[in-house]
VEXDREN-2710 file (C-alpha; in Angstrom, 1 decimal):
% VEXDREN-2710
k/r/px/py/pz
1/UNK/204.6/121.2/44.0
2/UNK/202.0/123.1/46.0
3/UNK/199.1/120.8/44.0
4/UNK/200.1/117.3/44.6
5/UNK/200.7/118.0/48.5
6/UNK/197.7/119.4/48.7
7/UNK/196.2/116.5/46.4
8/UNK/198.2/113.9/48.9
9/UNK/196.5/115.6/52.2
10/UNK/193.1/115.6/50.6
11/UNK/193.6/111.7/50.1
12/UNK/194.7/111.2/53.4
13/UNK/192.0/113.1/55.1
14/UNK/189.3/111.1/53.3
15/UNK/190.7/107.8/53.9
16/UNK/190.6/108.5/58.0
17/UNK/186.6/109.1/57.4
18/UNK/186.0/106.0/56.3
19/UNK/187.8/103.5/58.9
20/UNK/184.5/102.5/60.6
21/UNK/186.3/99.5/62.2
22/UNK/184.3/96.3/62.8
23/UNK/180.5/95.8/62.4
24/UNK/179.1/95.7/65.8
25/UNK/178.0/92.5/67.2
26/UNK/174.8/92.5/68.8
27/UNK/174.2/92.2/72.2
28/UNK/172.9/88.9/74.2
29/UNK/169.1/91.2/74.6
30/UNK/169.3/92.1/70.7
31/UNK/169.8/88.8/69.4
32/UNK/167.1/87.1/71.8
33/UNK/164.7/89.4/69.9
34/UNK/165.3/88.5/66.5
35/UNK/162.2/86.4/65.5
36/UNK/162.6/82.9/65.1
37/UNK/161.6/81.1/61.7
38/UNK/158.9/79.2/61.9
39/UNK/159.0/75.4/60.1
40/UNK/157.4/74.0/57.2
41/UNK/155.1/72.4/59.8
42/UNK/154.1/75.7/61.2
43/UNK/153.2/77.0/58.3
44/UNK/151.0/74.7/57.0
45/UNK/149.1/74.3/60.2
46/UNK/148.3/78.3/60.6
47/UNK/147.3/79.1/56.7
48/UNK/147.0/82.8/58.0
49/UNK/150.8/82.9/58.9
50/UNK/152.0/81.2/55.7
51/UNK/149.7/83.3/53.4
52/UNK/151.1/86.4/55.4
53/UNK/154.8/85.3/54.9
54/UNK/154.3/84.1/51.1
55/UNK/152.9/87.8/50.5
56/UNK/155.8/89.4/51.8
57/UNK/158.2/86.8/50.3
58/UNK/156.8/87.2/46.7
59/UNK/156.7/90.8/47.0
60/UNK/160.5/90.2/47.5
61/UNK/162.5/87.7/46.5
62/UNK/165.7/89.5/45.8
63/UNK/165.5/91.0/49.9
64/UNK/163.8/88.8/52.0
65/UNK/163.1/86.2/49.4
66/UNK/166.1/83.9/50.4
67/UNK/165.7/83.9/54.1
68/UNK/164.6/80.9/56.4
69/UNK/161.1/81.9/56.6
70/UNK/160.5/82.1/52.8
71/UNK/162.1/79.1/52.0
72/UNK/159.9/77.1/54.7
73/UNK/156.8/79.3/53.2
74/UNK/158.0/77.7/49.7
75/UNK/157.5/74.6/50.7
76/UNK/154.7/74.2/52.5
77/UNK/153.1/76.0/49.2
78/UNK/154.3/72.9/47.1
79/UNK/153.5/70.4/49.6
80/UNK/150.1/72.0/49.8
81/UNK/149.8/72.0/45.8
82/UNK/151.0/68.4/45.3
83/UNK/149.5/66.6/48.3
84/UNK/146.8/68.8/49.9
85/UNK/147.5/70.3/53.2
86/UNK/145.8/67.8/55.7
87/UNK/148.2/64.7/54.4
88/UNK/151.1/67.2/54.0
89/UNK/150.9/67.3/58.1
90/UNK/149.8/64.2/58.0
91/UNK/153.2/62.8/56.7
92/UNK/155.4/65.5/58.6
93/UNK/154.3/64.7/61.8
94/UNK/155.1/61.4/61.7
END
């Protein structure tokens, strides 16, 4: 009898050490400083930003790979490849 109380408390006790409650949500100052993604546009007007990015996004693509920033990098590396980068912001700005 003396083993399965003991067993019971055991299971007890580690299940109160895991009730972390709710994620907290950030505050107004925290969210204000997340970076904000830049646009296909962006990118292919600062070729040092978008190589920088694609780098990073490459590296990886199970992480970071599906964020805003790598998608928009994405593209503006197949605009680039099928219609050059001048008439790529050429055809967005319009």
């Amino acid at each position: 009898m003396i083993r399965p109380a003991f067993a019971l408390t055991l299971f007890v006790s580690l299940a109160a050490c895991n009730d972390a409650g709710p994620p907290a949500q950030p505050t107004a100052g925290e969210a204000s400083q997340k970076p904000k993604s830049r646009t296909v546009l962006q990118f292919l007007e600062d070729p040092a930003a978008l190589d920088e990015a694609w780098a990073r996004c490459r590296n990886d693509p199970g992480g970071i790979g599906d964020t805003p920033d790598c998608r928009n990098a994405g593209h503006a590396k197949e605009r680039i490849m099928m219609v050059g980068r001048e008439h790529a912001i050429e055809v967005l700005k319009r």
